[in-house]
C-alpha positions as CSV (number, residue, x, y, z in Angstrom):
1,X,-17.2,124.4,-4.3
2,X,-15.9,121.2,-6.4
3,X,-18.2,118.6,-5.4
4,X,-16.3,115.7,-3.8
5,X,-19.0,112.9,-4.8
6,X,-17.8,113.9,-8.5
7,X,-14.2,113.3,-7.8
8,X,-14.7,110.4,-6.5
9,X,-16.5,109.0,-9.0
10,X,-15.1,107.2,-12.1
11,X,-16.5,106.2,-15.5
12,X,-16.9,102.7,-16.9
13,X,-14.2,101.2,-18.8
14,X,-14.5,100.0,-22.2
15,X,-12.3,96.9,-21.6
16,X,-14.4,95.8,-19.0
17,X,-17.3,96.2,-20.9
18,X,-16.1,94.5,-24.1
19,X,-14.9,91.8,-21.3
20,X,-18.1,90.6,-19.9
21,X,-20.1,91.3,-23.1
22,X,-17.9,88.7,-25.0
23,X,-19.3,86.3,-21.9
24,X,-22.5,87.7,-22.8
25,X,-22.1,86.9,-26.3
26,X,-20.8,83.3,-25.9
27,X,-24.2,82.3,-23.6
28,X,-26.5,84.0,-26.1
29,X,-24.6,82.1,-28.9
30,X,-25.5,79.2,-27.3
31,X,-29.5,80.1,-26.5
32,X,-29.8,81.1,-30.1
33,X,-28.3,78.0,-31.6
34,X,-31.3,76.3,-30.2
35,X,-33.5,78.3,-32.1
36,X,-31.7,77.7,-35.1
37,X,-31.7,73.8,-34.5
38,X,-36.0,74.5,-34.1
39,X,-35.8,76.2,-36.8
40,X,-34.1,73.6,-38.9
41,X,-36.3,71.1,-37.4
42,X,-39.4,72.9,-39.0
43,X,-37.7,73.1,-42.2
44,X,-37.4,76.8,-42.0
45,X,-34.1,77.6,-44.0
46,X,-35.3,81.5,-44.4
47,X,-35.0,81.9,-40.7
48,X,-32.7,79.0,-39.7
49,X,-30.1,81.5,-42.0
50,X,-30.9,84.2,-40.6
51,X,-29.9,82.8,-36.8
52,X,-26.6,81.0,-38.3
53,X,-25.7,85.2,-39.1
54,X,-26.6,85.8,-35.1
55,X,-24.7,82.6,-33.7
56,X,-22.1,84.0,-35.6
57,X,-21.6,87.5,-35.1
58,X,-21.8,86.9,-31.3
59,X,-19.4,84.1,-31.6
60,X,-17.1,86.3,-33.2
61,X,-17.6,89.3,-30.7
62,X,-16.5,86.4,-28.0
63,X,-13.3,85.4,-29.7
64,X,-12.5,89.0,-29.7
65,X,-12.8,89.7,-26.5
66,X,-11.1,86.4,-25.0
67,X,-7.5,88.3,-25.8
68,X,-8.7,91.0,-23.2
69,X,-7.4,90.2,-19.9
70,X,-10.5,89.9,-17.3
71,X,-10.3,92.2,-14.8
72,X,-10.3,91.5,-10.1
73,X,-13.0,93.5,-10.1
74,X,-16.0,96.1,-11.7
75,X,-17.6,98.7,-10.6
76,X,-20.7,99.6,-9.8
77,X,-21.6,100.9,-12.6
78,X,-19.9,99.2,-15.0
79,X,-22.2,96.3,-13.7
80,X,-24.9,97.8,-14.2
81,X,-24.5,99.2,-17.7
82,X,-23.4,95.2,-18.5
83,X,-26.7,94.2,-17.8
84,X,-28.5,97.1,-19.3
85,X,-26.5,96.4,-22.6
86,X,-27.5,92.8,-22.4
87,X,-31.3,93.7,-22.5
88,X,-30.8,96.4,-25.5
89,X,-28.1,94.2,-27.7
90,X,-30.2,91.0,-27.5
91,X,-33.5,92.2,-28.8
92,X,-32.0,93.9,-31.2
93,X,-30.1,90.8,-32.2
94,X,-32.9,89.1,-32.8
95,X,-34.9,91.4,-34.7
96,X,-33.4,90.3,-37.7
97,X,-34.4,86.4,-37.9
98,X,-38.3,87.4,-36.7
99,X,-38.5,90.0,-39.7
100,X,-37.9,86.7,-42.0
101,X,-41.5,85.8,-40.2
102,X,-43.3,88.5,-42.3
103,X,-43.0,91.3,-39.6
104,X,-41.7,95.0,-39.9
105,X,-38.6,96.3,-38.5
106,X,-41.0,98.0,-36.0
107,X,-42.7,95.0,-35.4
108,X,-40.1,92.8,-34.7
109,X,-37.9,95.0,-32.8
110,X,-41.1,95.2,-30.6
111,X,-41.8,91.4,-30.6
112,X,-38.2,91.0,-29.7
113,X,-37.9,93.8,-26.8
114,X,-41.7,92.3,-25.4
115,X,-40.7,88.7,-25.4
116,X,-36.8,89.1,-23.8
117,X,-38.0,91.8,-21.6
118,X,-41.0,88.4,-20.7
119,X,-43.9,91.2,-21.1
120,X,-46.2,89.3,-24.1
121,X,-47.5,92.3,-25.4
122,X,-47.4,91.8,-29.1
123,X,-48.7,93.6,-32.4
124,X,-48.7,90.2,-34.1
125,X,-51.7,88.7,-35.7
126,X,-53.1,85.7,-37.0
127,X,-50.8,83.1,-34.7
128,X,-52.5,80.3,-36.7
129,X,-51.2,80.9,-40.2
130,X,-47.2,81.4,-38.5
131,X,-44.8,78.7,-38.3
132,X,-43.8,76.6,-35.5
133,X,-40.2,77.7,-35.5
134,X,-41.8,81.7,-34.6
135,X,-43.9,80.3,-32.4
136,X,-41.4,78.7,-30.6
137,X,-38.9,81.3,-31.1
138,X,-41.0,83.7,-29.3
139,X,-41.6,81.6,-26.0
140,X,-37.6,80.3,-26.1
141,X,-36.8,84.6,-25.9
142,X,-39.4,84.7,-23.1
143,X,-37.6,81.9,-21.1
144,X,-34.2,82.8,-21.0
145,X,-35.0,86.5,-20.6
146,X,-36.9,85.0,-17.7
147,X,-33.9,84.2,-16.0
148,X,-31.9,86.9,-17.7
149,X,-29.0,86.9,-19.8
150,X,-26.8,87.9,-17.5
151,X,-28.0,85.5,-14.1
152,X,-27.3,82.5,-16.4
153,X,-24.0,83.9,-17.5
154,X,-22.7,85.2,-14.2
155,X,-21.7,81.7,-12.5
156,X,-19.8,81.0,-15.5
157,X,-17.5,84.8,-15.6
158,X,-17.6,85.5,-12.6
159,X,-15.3,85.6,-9.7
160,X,-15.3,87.7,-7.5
161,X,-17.7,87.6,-4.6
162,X,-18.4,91.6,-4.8
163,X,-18.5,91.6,-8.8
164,X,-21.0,89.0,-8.9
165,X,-23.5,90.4,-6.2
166,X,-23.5,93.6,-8.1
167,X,-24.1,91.6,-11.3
168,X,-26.7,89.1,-9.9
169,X,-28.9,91.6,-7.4
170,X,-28.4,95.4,-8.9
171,X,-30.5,96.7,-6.5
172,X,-29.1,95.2,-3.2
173,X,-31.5,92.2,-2.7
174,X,-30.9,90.0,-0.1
175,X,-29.0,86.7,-1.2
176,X,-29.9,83.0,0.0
177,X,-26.4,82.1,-1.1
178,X,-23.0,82.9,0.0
179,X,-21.8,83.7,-3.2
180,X,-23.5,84.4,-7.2
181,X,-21.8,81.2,-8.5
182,X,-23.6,79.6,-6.3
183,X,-26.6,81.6,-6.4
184,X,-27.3,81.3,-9.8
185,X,-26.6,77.8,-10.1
186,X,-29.5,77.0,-7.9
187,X,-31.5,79.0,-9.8
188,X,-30.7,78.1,-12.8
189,X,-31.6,74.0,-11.6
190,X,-34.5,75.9,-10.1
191,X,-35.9,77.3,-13.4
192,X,-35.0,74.3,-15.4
193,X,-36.5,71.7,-13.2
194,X,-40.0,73.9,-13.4
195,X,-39.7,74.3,-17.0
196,X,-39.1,70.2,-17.7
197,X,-41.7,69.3,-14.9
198,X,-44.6,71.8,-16.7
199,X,-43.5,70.5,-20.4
200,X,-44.2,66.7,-19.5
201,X,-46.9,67.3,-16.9
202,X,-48.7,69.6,-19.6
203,X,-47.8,67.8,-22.5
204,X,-49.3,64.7,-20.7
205,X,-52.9,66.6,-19.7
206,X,-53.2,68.2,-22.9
207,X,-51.6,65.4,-25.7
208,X,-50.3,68.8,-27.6
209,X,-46.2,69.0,-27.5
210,X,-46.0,72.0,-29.6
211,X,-48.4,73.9,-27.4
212,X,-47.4,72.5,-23.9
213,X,-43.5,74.0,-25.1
214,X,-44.0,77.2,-25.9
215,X,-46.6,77.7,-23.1
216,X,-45.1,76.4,-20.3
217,X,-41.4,78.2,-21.6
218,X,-43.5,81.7,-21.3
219,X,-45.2,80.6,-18.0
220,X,-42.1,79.7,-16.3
221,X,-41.1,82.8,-17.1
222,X,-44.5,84.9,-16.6
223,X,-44.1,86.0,-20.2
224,X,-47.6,85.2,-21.8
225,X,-46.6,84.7,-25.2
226,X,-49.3,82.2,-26.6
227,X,-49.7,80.3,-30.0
228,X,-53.7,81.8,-29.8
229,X,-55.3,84.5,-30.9
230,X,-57.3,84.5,-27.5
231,X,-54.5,83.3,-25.3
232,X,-55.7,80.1,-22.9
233,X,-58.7,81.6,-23.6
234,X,-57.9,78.8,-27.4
235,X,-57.5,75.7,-24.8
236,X,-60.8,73.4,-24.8
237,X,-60.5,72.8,-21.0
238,X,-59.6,74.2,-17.8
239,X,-57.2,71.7,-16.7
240,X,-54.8,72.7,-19.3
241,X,-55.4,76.2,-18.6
242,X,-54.8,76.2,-15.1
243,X,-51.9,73.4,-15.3
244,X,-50.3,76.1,-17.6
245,X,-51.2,79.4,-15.0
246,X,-50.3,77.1,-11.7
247,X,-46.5,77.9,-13.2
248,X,-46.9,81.1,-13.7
249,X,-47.7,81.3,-10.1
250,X,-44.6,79.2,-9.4
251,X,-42.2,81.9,-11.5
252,X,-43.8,84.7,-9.6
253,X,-42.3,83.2,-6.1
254,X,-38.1,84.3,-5.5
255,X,-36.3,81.7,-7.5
256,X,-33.8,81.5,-4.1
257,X,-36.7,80.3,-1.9
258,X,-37.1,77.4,-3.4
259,X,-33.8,76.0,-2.0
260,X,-35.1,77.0,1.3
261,X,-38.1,74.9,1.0
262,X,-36.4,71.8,-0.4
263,X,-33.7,72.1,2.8
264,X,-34.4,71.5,6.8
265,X,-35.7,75.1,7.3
266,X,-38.4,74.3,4.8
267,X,-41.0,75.7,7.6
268,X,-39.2,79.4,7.6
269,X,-39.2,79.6,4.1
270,X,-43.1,78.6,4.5
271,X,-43.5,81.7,6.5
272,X,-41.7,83.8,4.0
273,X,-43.0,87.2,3.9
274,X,-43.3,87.8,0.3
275,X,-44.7,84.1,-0.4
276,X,-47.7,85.2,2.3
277,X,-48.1,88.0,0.3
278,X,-48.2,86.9,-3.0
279,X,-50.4,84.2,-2.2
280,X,-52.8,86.4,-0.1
281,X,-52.9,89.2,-3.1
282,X,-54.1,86.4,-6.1
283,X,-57.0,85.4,-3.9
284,X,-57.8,89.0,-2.4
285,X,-57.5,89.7,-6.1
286,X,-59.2,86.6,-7.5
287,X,-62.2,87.0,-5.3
288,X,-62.7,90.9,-6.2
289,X,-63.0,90.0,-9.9
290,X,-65.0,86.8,-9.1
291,X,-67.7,89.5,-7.9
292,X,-67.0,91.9,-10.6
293,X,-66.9,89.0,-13.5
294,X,-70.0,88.1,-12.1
295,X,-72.1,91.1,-11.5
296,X,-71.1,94.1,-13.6
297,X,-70.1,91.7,-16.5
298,X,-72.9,89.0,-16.2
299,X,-71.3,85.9,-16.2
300,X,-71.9,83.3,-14.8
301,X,-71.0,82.5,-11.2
302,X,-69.1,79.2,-12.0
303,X,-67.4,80.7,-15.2
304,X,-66.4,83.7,-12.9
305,X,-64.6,81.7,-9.9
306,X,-62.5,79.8,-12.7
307,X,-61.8,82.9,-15.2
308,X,-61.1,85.1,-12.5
309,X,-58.6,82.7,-10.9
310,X,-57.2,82.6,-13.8
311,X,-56.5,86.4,-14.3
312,X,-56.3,87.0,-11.0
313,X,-52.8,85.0,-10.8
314,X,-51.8,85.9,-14.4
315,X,-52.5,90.0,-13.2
316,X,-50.6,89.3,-9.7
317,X,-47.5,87.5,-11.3
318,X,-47.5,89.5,-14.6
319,X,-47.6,86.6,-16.8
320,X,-50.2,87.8,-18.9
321,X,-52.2,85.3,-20.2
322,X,-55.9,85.2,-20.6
323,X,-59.0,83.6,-20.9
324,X,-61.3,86.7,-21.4
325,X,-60.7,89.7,-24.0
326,X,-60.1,92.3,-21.3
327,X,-61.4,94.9,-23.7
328,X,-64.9,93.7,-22.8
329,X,-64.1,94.0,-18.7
330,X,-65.7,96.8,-16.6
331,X,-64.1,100.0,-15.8
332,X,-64.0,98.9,-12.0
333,X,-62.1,95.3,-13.3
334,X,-59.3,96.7,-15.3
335,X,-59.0,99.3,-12.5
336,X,-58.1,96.4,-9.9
337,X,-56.4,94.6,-12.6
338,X,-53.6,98.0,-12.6
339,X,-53.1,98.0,-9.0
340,X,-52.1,94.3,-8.9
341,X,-50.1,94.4,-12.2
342,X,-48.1,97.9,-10.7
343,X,-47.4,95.4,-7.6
344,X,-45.9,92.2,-9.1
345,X,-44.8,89.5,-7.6
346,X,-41.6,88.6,-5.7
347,X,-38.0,90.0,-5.9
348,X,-36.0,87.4,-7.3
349,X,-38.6,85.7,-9.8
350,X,-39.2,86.1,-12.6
351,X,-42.4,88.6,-12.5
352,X,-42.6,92.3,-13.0
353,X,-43.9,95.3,-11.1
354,X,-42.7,97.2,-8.3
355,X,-42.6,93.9,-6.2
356,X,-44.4,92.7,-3.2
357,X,-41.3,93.4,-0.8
358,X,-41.5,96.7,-1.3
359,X,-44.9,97.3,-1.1
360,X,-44.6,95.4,2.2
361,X,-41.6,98.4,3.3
362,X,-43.8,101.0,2.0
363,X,-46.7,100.2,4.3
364,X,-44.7,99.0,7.0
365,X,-42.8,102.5,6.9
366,X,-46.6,104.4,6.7
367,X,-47.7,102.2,10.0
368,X,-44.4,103.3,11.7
369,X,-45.1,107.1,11.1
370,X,-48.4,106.5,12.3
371,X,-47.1,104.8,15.5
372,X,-44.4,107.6,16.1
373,X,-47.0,110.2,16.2
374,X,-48.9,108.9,19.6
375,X,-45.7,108.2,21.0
376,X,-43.0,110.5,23.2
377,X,-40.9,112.4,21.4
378,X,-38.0,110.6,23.0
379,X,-39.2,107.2,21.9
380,X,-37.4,105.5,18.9
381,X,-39.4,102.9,17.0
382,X,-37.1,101.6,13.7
383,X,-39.1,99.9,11.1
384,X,-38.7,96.0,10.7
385,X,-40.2,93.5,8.3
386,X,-39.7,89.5,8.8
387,X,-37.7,90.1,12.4
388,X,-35.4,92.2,10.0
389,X,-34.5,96.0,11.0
390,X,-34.7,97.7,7.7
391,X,-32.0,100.6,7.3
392,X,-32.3,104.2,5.8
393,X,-30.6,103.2,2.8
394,X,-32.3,100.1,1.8
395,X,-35.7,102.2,2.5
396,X,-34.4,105.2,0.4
397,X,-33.8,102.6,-2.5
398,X,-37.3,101.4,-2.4
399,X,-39.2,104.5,-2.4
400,X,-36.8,105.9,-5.1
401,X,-38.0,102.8,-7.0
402,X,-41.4,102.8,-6.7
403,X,-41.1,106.9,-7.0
404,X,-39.3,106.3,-10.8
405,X,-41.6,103.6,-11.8
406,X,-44.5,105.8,-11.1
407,X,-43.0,108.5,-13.0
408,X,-42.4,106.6,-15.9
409,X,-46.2,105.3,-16.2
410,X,-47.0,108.9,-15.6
411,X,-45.0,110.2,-18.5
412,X,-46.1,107.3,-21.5
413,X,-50.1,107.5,-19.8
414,X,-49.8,111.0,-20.9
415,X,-48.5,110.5,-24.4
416,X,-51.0,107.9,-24.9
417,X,-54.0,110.3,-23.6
418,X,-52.2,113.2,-26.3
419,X,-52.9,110.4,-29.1
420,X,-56.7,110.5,-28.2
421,X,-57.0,107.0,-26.1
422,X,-59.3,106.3,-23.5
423,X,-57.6,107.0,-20.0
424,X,-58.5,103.8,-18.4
425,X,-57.2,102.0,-21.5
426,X,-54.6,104.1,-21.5
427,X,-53.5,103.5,-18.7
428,X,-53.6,99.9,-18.4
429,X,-51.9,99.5,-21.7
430,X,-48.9,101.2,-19.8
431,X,-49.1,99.6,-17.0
432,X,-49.0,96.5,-18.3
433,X,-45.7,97.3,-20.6
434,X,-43.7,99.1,-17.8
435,X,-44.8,95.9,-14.9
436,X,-43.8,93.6,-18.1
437,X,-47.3,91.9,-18.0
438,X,-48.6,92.0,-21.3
439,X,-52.4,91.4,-21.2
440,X,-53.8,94.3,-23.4
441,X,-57.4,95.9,-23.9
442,X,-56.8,96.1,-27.5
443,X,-54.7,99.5,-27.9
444,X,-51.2,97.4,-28.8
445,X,-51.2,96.6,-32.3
446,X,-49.5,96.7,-35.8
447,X,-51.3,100.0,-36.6
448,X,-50.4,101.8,-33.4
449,X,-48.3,104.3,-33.9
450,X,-44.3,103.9,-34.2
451,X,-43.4,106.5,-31.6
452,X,-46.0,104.5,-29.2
453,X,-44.4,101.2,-29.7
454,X,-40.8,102.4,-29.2
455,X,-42.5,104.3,-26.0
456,X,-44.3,100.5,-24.9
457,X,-41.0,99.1,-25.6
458,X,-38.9,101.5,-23.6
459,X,-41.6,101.1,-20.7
460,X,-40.8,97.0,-21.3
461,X,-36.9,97.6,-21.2
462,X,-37.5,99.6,-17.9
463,X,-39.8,97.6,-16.4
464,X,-37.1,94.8,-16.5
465,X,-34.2,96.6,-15.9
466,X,-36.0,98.1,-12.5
467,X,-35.3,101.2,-14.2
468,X,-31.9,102.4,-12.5
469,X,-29.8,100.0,-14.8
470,X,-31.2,101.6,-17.7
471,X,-30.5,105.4,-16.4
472,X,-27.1,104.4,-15.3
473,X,-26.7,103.5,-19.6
474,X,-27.7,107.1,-20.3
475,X,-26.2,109.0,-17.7
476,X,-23.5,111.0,-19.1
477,X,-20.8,111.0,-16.3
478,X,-21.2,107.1,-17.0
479,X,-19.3,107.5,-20.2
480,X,-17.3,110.5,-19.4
481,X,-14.8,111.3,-16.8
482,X,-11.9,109.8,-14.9
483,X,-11.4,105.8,-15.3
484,X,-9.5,103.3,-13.0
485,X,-6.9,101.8,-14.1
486,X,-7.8,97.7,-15.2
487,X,-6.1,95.9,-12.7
């Protein structure tokens, strides 16, 4: 029997593609031509060259596709294979100006994939003798892949109400606005009010510009790119260090909530679920490692409380900074360490993982089962989070989720355990990469091998991407099949 889901499903259209990424293109003109002004700045011609050829090539690709006429509306999947395009083009865009750095192809395609994607897992070595404009360049890719390529684009292309939800929230989050354009402006004057409030108020605690820049750019966006060797772990004091993680903490909370809290209902949004939770995880979290710091590593009790604040909200929002070598921690650390990296923080920051919210339907969805089993069979309990009843489909999503991210750690923990690594390292060394966290116990390198790092920056690329954007690239029937006509 023909089956009907196939004939009613249709395959992207390359004029709507070449559309939006001609959009694309024009906003990532403009990002780069900020790192070629740095660049110039720094008196870096070599590189500042090398972005003029970006700016340029993208500028072009825009001017071509302004004689396409823009379409009502998209698809589904036409939106999603948009955003997955962004996240692939762009790295590989700026590959070329970071190999002028000194780096390989291999390594800069994974500097470029790690700090877009806002993981910070890097193979690059000795931060001190590179130049300010990589240094910079680096945390800039962090902080507009922070936001995304396509959030900060979509207020400006977009239209219609159904195209832009599908662009902004791929996954059928809720929305705090009425429509994307607005939306995304408020997070856009969200994330750009954070980012100017953390460069002055660091700048000012620290009396480093350079270094309060590029940190606060990857905090913002709970990257963890740092200009040291030992991350925050190269800061003299603890009030720069926790200045710089107190925004990480702030990235990690829904960008949309923020508007909540700033209008009349500021006391719902301080009841937010996902805010409770996120909160309650650092300090579960940062009072586990206090003990473990502490006792099975021997440090001191005061040294522990601060350093394990410390990684305990880098590890819950994925930012990734440190101020310990976590190739030193105990077996029992790193373990907790995975487990609140695979979680995250909040849908609609800027953080990784599988997200709090959906840990939150997962175990409300367990406690229901639980509860229907002492009831009558004629009873009906429906699952319900925040005063919210959750339906099938929006369930079905998040287990599917967390059922593909799980895979996917699975599959690159076992190529890294048929390389010969220790499993624990292993292990966290994926998780890190696929939850886009970047801390490291020491396996991520130049010498790893190159099938590794194109694995790590897969895991990156679907960490970001949630995973089902990327799929819907490289599913066949995507490409292939029946197409609408472009109205």
């Amino acid at each position: 029997m023909h089956d009907r889901s196939t004939s009613l499903s249709y395959a992207v259209r390359l004029p709507v593609l070449a559309k939006y990424l001609g959009q694309l293109a024009l906003m990532l003109a403009m990002l780069t031509t900020v790192l070629l002004g740095v660049a110039l700045l720094f008196q870096d011609f070599t590189i500042a060259f090398r972005y003029f050829l970006v700016v340029a090539v993208l500028i072009i690709g825009w001017q071509l596709s302004r004689k396409i006429p823009e379409p009502r509306q998209i698809q589904a999947n036409e939106a999603l294979t948009i955003i997955a395009l962004a996240f692939v083009i762009s790295p590989l865009l700026m590959t070329f100006p970071l190999m002028s750095s000194g780096l390989t192809f291999s390594n800069a395609l994974f500097e470029a994939v790690s700090a877009v994607t806002t993981t910070g897992l890097s193979t690059t070595t000795d931060l001190a003798d590179r130049s300010a404009s990589f240094l910079f360049a680096r945390a800039w890719l962090q902080w507009y892949g922070g936001l995304g390529i396509v959030v900060l684009s979509v207020a400006l292309v977009m239209e219609h109400h159904v195209t832009s939800r599908s662009l902004s929230e791929p996954l059928g989050g809720d929305t705090l606005a009425t429509t994307t354009r607005i939306h995304s402006r408020r997070m856009l004057i969200v994330y750009g009010v954070m980012t100017l409030i953390g460069m002055v108020g660091v700048w000012l605690i620290s009396g480093d510009g350079l270094m309060a820049v590029t940190h606060v750019l990857a905090a913002v966006s709970t990257g963890g790119f740092s200009m040291f060797e030992n991350s925050l772990g190269g800061l003299p004091d603890w009030s720069s260090r926790f200045a710089i993680i107190s925004l990480c903490l702030c990235g990690a909370v829904p960008l949309p909530l923020y508007h909540v809290l700033c209008s009349k209902n500021w006391r719902t949004g301080l009841r937010d679920v996902e805010l409770l939770a996120l909160l309650s995880a650092v300090l579960l979290l940062a009072s586990i490692l206090t003990l473990t710091l502490h006792y099975s590593n021997g440090i001191q009790f005061r040294e522990s409380v601060l350093h394990a604040l410390l990684l305990g909200i880098s590890t819950q929002t994925t930012a990734g900074f440190s101020s310990l070598d976590i190739g030193t921690l105990d077996n029992g650390t790193r373990f907790c360490m995975i487990l609140s990296m695979f979680i995250g923080g909040g849908v609609g920051s800027t953080a990784g993982g599988i997200k709090l919210i959906r840990l939150l339907i997962l175990l409300k969805l367990i406690q229901v089962l639980l509860q229907r089993s002492t009831m009558p069979p004629q009873a009906v309990q429906y699952p319900k989070l925040g005063g919210r009843v959750l339906e099938d489909a929006e369930i079905q999503r998040v287990l599917l989720l967390i059922l593909l991210f799980i895979g996917v750690v699975a599959g690159s923990w076992l190529a890294f355990l048929g390389y010969g690594y220790e499993p624990l390292d292993a292990l966290f060394e994926v998780v890190s990469a696929t939850a886009t966290v970047g801390l490291s116990t020491g396996i991520t390198s130049g010498d790893m091998p190159l099938f590794l790092k194109l694995l790590l920056s897969l895991d990156m690329l679907l960490g970001r991407l949630e995973i089902i954007a990327l799929l819907v690239l490289m599913y066949a029937r995507n490409w292939a099949g029946k197409r609408k006509e472009v109205e």
